[in-house]
C-alpha positions in Angstrom: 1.9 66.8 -50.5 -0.5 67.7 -47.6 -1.3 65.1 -45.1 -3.2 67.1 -42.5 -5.8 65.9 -40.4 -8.2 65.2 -43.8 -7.1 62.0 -44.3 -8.3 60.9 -40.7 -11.4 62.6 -41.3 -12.0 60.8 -44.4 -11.7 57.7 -42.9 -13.8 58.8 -39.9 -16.6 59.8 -42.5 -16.5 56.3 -43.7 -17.4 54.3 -40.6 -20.8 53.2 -40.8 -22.4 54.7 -37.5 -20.9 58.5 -38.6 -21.7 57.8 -42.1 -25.5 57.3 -41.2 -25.8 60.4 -39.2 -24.6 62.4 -42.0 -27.8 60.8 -44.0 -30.0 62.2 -41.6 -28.9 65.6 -41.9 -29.9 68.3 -43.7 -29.3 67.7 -47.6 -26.4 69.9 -47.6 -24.6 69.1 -44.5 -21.7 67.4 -45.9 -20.4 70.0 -48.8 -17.5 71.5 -47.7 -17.0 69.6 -44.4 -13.4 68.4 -45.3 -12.6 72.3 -45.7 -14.5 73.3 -42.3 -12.7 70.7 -40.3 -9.4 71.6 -41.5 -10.5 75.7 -40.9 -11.4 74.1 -37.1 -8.3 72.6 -37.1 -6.4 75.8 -37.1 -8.9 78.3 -35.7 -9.6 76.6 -33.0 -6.1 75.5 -32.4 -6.6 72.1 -31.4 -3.2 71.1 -31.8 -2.7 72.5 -28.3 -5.3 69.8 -27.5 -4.1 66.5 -28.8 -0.6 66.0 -30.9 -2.7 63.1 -32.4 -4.4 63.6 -35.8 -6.8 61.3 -35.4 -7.6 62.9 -32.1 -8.0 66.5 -33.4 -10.3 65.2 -36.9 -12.4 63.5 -34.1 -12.7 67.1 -32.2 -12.8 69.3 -35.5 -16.0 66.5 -36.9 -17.3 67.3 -33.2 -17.3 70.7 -33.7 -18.5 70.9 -36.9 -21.3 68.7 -35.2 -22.1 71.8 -33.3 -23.0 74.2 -35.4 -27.0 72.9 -35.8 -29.0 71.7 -32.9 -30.8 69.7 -35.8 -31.3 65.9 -35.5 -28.3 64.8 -38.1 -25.9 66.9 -36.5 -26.9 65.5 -32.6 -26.5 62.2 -34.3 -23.0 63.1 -35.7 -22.0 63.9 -32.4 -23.5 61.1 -30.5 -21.4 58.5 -33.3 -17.7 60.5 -32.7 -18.0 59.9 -29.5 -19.1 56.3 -30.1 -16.3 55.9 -33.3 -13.8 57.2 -30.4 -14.6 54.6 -27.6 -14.6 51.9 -30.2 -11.1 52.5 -31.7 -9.5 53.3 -28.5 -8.9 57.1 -28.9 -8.8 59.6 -26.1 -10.5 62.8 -27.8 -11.3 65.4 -24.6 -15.3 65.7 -25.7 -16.2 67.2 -22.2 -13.2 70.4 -22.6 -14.5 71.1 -26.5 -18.5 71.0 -25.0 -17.1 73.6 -21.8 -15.8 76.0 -24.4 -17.6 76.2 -27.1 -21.5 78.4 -27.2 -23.8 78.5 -30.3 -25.1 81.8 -30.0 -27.7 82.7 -32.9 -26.2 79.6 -35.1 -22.7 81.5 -34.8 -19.9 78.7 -33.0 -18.3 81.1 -30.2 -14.8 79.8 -28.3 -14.5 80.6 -25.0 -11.3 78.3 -23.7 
């Protein structure tokens, strides 16, 4: 069996603050974001980033948080960083923000 980082992202997707900016989204924001994390995961090679998988859900959930400049997807970001200060998890917010550009709605890495 498979325990990637989708287990910590489910249990991220359940704290009330991240779980709220989701409802504010657009009504299809959350199909498929267990698969698009994961896809993050290894595209954007955040192991390199953080041995932690708690660490790297938190950065793949704040990427997938910039794909839209829309309201429910500030908000997502705005609660991972909050869901990170309150459990006491490093996740390097300001190195993902230098590298990646939305360009047209297309995410572009730039480490």
């Amino acid at each position: 069996m498979f325990f990637g980082i989708n287990t910590e992202a489910v249990e991220i997707l359940h704290d009330e603050d991240v779980d709220k900016a989701l409802d504010l989204g657009p009504p299809n924001m959350q199909r498929g974001i267990i698969k698009r994390i994961i896809d993050y995961d290894k595209n954007y090679r955040l192991k390199h980033h953080s041995k932690s998988k708690i660490e790297r859900a938190i950065l793949a959930l704040y990427i997938f948080s910039k794909e839209s400049d829309q309201r429910g997807f500030r908000e997502l970001g705005d609660a991972l960083k909050k869901y990170s200060s309150k459990n006491g998890v490093y996740a390097n917010f300001a190195k993902i923000d230098a590298s990646l550009q939305n360009v047209g709605g297309q995410l572009y890495w730039n480490p």
